[in-house]
Each structure stands twice: as C-alpha cells, then as structure tokens.
MARRO-175099 format. One record per residue: x, y, z of N, C-alpha, C in turn; residue in three letters. Coordinates in nm, 4 decimals, always signed. Layout:
# residues N
       n_X       n_Y       n_Z      ca_X      ca_Y      ca_Z       c_X       c_Y       c_Z  residuo
         X         Y         Z         X         Y         Z         X         Y         Z      ALA
...
This chain:
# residues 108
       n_X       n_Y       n_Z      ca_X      ca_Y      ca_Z       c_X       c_Y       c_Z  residuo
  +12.3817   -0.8672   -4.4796  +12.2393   -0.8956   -4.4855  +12.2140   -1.0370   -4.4359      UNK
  +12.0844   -1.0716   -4.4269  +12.0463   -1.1791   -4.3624  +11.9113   -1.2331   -4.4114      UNK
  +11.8878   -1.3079   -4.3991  +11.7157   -1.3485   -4.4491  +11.6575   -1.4000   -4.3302      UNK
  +11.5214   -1.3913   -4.3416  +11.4490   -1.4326   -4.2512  +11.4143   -1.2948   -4.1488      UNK
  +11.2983   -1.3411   -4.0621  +11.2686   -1.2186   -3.9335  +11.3575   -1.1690   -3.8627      UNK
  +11.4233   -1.2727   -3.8109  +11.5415   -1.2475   -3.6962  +11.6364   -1.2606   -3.7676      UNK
  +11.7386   -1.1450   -3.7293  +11.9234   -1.1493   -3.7471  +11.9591   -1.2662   -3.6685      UNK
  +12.0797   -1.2709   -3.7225  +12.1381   -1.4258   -3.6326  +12.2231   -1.3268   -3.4940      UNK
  +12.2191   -1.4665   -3.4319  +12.2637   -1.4350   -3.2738  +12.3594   -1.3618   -3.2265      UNK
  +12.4319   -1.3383   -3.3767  +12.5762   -1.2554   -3.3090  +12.4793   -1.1324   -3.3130      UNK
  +12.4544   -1.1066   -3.4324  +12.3934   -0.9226   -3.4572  +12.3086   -0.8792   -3.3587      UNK
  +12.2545   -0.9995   -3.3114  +12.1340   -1.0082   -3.1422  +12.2014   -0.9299   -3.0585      UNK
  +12.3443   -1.0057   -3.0644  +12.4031   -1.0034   -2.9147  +12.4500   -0.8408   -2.9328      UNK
  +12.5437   -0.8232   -3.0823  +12.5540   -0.7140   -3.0481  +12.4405   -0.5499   -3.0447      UNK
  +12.3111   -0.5545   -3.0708  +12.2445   -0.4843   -3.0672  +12.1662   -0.4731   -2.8945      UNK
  +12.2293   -0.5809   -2.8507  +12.1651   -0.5875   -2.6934  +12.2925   -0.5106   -2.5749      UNK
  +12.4104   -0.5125   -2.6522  +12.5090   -0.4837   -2.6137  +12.5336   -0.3261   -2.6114      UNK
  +12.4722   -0.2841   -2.7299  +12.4452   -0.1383   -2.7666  +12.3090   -0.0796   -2.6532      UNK
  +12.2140   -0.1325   -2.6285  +12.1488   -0.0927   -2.5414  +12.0716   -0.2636   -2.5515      UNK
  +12.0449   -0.2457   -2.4098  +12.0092   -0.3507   -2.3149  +11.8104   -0.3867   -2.2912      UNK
  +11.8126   -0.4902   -2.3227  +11.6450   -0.4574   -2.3755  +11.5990   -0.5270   -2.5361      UNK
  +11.6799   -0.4961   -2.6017  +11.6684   -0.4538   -2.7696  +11.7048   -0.5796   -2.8163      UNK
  +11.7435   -0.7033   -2.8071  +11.7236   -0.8091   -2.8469  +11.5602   -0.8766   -2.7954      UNK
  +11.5352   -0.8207   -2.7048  +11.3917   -0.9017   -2.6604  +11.2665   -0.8402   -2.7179      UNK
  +11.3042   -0.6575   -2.7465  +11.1829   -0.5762   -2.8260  +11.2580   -0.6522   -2.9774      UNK
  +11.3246   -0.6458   -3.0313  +11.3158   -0.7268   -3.1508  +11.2579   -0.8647   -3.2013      UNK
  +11.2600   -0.9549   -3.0852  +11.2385   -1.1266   -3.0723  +11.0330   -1.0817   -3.0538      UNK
  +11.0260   -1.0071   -2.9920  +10.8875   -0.9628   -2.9220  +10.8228   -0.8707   -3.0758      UNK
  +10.8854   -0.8089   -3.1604  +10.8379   -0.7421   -3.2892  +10.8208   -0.8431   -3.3767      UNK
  +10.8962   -0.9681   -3.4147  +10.8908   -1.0531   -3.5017  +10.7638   -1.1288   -3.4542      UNK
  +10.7556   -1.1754   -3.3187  +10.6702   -1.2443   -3.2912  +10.5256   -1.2068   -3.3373      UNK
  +10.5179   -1.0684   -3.2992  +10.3570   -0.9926   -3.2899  +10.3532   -0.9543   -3.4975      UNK
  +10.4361   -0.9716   -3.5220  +10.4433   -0.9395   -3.6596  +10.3630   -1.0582   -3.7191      UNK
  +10.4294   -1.2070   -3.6989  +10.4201   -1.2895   -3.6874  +10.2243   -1.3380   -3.6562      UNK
  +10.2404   -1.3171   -3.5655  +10.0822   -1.3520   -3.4994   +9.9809   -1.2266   -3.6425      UNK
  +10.0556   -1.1360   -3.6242   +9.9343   -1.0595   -3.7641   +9.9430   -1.0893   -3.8737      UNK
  +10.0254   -1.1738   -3.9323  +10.0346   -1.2688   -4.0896   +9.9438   -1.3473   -4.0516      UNK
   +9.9364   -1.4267   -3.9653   +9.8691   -1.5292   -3.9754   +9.6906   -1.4765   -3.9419      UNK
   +9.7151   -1.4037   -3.8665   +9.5396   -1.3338   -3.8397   +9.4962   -1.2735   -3.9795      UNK
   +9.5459   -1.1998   -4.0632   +9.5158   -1.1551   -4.1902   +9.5223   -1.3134   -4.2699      UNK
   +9.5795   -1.3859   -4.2468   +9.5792   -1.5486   -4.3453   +9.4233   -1.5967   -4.3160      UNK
   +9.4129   -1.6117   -4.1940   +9.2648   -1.6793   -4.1748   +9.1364   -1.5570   -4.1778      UNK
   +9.1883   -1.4395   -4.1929   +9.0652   -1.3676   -4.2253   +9.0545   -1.3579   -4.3485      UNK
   +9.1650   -1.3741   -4.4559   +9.1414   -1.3977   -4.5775   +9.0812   -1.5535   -4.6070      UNK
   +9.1012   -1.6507   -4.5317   +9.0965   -1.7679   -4.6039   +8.9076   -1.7625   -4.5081      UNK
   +8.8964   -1.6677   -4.4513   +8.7088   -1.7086   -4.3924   +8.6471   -1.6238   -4.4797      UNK
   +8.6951   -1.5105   -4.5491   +8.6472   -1.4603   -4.6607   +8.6693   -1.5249   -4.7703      UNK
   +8.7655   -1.5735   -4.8216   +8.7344   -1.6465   -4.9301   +8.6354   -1.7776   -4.9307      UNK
   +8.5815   -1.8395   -4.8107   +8.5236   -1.9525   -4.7676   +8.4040   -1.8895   -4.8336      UNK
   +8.3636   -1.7667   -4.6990   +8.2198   -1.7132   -4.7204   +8.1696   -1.6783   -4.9021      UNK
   +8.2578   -1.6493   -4.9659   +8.2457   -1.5712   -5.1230   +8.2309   -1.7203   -5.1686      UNK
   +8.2759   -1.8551   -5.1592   +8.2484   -1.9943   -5.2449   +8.0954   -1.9956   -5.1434      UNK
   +8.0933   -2.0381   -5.0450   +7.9708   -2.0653   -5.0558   +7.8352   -1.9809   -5.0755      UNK
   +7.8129   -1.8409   -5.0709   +7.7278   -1.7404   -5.1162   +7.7072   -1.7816   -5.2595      UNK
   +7.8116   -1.8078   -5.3411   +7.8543   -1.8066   -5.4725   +7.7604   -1.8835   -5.5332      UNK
   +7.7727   -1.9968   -5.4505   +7.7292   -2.1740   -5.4794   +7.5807   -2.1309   -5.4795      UNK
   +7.5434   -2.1039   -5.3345   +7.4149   -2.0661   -5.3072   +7.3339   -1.9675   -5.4186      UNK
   +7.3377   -1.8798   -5.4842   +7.3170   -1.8303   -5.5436   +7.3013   -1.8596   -5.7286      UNK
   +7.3823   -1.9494   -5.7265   +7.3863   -2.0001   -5.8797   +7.2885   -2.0910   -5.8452      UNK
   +7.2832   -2.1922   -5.7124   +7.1481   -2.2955   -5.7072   +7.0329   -2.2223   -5.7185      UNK
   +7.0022   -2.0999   -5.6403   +6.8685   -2.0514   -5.6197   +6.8570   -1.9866   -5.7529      UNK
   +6.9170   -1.9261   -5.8807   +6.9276   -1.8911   -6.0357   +6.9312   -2.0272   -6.1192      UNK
   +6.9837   -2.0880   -6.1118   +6.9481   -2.1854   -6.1357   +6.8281   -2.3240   -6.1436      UNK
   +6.7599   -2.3194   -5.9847   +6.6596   -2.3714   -5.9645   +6.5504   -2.2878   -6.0314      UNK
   +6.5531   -2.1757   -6.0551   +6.4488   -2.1019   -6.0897   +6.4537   -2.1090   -6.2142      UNK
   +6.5442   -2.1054   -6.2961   +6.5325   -2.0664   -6.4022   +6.4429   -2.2570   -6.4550      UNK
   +6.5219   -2.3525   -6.4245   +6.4684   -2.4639   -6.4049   +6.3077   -2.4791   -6.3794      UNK
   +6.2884   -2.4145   -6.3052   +6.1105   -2.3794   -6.2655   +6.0148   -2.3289   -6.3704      UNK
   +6.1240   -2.2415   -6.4538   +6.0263   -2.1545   -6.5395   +6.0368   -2.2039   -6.6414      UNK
   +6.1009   -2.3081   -6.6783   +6.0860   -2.4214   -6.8128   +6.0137   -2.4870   -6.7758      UNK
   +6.0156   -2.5669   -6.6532   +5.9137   -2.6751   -6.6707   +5.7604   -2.5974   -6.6472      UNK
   +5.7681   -2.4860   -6.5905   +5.6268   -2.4117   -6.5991   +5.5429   -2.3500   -6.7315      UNK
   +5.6942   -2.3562   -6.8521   +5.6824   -2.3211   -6.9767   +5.6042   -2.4155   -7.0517      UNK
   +5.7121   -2.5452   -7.0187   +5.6555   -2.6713   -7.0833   +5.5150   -2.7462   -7.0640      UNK
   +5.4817   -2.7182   -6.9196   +5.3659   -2.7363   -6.8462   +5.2437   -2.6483   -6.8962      UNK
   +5.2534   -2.5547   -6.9746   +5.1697   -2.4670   -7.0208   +5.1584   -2.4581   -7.1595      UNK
   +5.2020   -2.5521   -7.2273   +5.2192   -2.5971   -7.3903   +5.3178   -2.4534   -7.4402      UNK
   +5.4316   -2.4101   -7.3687   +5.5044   -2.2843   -7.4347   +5.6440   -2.3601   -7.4225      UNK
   +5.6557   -2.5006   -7.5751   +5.7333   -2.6022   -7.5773   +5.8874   -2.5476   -7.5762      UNK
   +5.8872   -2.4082   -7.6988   +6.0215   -2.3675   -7.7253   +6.0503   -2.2904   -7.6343      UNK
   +5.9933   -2.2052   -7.5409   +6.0184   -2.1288   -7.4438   +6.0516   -2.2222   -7.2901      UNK
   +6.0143   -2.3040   -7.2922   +6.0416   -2.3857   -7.1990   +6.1557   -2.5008   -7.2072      UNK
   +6.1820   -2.5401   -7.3274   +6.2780   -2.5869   -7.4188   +6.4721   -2.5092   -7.3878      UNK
   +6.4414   -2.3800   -7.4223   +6.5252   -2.2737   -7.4267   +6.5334   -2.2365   -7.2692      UNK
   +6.4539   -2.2178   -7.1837   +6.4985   -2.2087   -7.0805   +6.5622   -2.3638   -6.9698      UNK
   +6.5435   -2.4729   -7.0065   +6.6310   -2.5499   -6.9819   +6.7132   -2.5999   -7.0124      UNK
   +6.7542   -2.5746   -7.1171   +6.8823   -2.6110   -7.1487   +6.9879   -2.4920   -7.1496      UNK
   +6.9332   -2.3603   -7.1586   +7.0084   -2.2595   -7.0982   +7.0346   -2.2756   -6.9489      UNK
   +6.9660   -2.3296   -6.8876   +7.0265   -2.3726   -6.7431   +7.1364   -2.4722   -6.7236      UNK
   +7.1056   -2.5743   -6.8161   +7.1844   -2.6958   -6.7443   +7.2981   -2.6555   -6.8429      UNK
   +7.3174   -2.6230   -6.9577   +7.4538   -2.6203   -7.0647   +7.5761   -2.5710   -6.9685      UNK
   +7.5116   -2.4592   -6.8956   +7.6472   -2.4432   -6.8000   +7.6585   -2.5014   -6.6583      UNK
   +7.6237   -2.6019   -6.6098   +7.6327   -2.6594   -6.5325   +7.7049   -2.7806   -6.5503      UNK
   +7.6296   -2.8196   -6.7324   +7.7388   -2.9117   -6.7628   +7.8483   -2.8624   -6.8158      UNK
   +7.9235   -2.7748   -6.8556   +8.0309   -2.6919   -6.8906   +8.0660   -2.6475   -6.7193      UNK
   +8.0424   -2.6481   -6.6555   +8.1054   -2.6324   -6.5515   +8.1798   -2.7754   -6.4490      UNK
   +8.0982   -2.8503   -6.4372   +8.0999   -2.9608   -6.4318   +8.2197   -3.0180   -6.4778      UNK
   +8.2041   -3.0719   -6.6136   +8.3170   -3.0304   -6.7409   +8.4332   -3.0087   -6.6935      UNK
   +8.4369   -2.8502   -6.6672   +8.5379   -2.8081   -6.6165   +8.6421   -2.8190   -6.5186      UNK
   +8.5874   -2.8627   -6.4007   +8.5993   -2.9048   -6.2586   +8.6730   -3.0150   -6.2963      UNK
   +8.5841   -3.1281   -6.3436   +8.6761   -3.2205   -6.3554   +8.8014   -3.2286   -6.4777      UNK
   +8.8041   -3.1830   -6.5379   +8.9194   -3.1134   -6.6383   +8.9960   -3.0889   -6.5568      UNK
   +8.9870   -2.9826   -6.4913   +9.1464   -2.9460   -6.3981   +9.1458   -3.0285   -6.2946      UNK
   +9.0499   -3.1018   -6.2603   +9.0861   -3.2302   -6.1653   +9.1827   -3.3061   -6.1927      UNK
   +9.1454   -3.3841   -6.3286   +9.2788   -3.4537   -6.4088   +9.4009   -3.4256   -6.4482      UNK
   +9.3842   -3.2896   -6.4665   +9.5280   -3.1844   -6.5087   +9.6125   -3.1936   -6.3691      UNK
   +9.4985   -3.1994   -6.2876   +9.6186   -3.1307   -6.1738   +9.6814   -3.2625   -6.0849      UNK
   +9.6586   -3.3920   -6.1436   +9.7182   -3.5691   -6.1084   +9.8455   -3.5964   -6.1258      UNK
C-alpha cells in the first residue's frame, strides 16, 4: 500500500510497462480528481459565504423592525409594550455579541 493520489514511481513504471499509456491516464485521473476537490471546496466555501451574509441581513431587517415597533410603542404611550419589545431585541444581540467575543478570547 501507499498513501497519497499517486503510487510511487516504481509501481508507475511498472503499470506503464504492463500496458503503455497507463502511467499518464493515471497522473491525468489524479489531476482531474484533483481540480474537482477543489471546485466542490470553493462552491462550498461561496455557499457558505452566501448563507452568513443572507443570515446577517435578515436578523438586521428582524431586528430593525422589531426595534421600530418599540419605539412606535413607546411613541404612542404603550410604555410596557414598547418596553418588552426592545429589549427583546437587543438582549440577543447583546448575548450574541457576548458570544463572539467569548470565543474570540478562547480561541488566543
């Protein structure tokens, strides 16, 4: 046995020796193998890009709103309802926040 894509050079030589060709369709299989790890790497890593920022986007625009409808609460003398809806907004922002930098420090 062997590790890695390619056998080493003897097992090359002798599989080219057995038929003629067959070290270069092997060198030429690793390669194209090769080129499709890495095409599935960056189509995973532009999907995982796209899913953080949708993500982001979406907690701002739930967020901003919910933000809106407290101070529209508060703005309308509806103190505890407007009360309750901002600090249900920001508690996890600061718990998130929080968080972020928590494993920021963990990870020093």
């Amino acid at each position: 046995m062997f590790r890695g894509p390619l056998p080493p050079p003897a097992i090359l030589r002798g599989y080219e020796a057995l038929k003629p060709g067959t070290a270069s369709r092997i060198i030429g299989w690793v390669e194209n193998e090769s080129e499709h790890r890495r095409d599935l790497e960056r189509r995973q890593q532009a999907w995982d890009n796209w899913k953080d920022v949708t993500g982001m986007g979406a907690a701002f625009v739930l967020t901003a709103g919910i933000i809106a409808v407290g101070a529209y609460l508060l703005l309308h003398d509806k103190q505890i309802g407007g009360i309750v809806a901002l600090v249900g907004a920001l508690v996890p922002l600061a718990g998130a926040f929080y968080l972020v930098h928590k494993i920021g420090k963990d990870k020093k």
